[in-house]
C-alpha positions in Angstrom: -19.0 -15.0 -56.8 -15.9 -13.8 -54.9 -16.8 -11.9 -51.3 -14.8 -8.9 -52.2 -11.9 -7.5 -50.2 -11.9 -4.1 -48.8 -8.8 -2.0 -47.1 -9.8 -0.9 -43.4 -7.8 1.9 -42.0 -7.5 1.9 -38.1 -6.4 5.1 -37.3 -5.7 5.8 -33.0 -4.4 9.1 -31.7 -3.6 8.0 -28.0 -4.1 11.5 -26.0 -3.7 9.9 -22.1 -1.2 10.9 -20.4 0.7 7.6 -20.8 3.1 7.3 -23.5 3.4 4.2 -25.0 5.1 3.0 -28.2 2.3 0.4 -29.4 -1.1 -0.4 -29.0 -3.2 -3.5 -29.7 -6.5 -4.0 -31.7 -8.7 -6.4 -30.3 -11.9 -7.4 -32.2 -14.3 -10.1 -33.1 -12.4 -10.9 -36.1 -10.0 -13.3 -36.5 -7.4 -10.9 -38.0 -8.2 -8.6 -34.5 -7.5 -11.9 -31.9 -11.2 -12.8 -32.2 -11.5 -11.1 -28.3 -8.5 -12.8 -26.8 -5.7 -10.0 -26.1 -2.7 -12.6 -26.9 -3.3 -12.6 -30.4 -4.8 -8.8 -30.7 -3.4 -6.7 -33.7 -0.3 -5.2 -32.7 0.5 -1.6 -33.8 4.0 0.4 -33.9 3.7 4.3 -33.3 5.6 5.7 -36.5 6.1 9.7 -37.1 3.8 10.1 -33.7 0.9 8.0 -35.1 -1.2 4.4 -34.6 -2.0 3.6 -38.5 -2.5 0.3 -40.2 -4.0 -0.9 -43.0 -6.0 -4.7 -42.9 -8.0 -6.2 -45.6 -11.6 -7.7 -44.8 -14.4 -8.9 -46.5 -16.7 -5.8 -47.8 -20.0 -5.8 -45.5 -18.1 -7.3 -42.7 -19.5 -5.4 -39.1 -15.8 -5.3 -36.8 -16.5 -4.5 -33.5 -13.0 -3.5 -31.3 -11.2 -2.2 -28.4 -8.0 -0.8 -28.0 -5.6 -1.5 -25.8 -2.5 -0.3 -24.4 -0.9 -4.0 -23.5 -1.9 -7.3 -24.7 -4.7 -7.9 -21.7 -7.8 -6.3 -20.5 -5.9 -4.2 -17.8 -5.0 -1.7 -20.4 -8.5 -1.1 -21.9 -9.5 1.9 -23.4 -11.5 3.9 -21.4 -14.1 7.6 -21.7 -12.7 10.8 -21.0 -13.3 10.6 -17.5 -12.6 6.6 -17.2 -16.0 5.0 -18.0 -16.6 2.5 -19.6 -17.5 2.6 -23.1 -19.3 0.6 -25.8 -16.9 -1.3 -28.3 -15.4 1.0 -31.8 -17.8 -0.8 -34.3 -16.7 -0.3 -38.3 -18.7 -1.6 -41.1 -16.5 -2.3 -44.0 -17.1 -0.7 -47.1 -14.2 0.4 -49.9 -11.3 2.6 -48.8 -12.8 2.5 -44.9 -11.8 4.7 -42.0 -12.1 4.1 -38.5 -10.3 6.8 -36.5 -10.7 6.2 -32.5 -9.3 8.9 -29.6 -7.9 7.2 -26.8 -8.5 9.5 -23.9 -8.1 7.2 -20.5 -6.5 3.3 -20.0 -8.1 1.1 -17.6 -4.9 0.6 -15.6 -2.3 3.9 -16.4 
């Protein structure tokens, strides 16, 4: 039987003061870099907004941060610049995972 394939919507609304025109998914997936920034998901702003659509296998756990260049200097940080735990999606059909970007490590 066939693992079967599920959309995953990454959704990022960037509200730093920093404007930038992409931003980069980095995960424990192979489709997110598998943790190395170099080969993280890269995502175009369009109309104002970080969307993208990816396929995985359903019951897949993605764990992710989001950055604002392809390295760890650009880290998404807490509202006040803390550190925080990864953005963790389980995939299911039709999944959502919509993450505010407050502070970058490095503006």
């Amino acid at each position: 039987m066939e693992d079967k394939v599920c959309c995953v919507t990454f959704h990022v609304e960037n509200k730093t003061n920093k404007d930038v025109d992409c931003i980069y998914i980095c995960g424990n997936h192979a489709k997110l870099g598998n943790w190395n920034p170099a080969k993280a998901l890269k995502v175009k702003k369009e109309n104002g907004v970080f969307r993208i659509v990816r396929r995985f296998n359903e019951g897949e756990t993605l764990e992710y941060k989001v950055l604002c260049k392809p390295n760890w200097e650009g880290v998404d940080k807490g509202m006040w610049g803390e550190e925080i735990v990864n953005h963790t999606v389980v995939v299911e059909s039709a999944t959502q995972s919509e993450v505010t970007v407050y502070n970058w490590r490095q503006n």
